[in-house]
N, C-alpha and C positions, 0 to 999 in steps of 0.2 A: 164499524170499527170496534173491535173487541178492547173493554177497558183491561183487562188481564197482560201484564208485562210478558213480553216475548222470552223463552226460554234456550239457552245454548246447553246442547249435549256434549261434555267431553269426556272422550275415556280415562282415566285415571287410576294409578296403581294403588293398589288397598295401602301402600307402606306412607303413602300422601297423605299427612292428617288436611280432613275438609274444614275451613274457619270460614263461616257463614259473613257475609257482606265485605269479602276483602279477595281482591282477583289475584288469581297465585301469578307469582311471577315468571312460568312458564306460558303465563298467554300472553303478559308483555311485550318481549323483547321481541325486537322487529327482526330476527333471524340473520345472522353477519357474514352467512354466505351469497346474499343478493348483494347487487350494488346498484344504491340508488340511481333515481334518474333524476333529471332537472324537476321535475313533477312533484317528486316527492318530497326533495329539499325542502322545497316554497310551501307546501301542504304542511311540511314539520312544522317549518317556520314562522307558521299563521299567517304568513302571504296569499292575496288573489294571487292565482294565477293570468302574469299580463307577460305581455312579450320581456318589458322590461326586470321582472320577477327571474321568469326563466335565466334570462340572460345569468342575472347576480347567482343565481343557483346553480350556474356552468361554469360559472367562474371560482364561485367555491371549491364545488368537485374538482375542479381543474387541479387547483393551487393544495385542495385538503383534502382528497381520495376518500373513503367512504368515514373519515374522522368529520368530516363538517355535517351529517347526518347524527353522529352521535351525540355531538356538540350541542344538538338541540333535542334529542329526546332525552326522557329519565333513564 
């Protein structure tokens, strides 16, 4: 196993200034045309995934539509 940190290639407009150790907020945000699944609520959430997890994660989306995902990320 190679001690050398893994690298990600993204393309980037020259008009982006680059600020070294700090993730631009275009790679953040979880994209607001998907709509989560019970999966990902509980993963936002720092839930195992258990029957009972799921459940409480259907029930959010249920009652809070893709706001209870946002609810919990930055």
């Amino acid at each position: 196993m190679s001690e050398e940190s893994e690298s990600v290639s993204v393309s980037v407009p020259e008009s982006v200034p680059e600020v070294r150790g700090v993730t631009p907020d275009r790679l953040l945000h979880t994209g607001g045309g998907d709509q989560p699944t019970a999966e990902d609520l509980v993963l936002a959430s720092g839930r195992d995934l258990t029957p009972e997890s799921l459940e409480w994660a259907r029930r959010r989306l249920s009652e809070e539509g893709r706001s209870a995902m946002d609810k919990r990320l930055p």
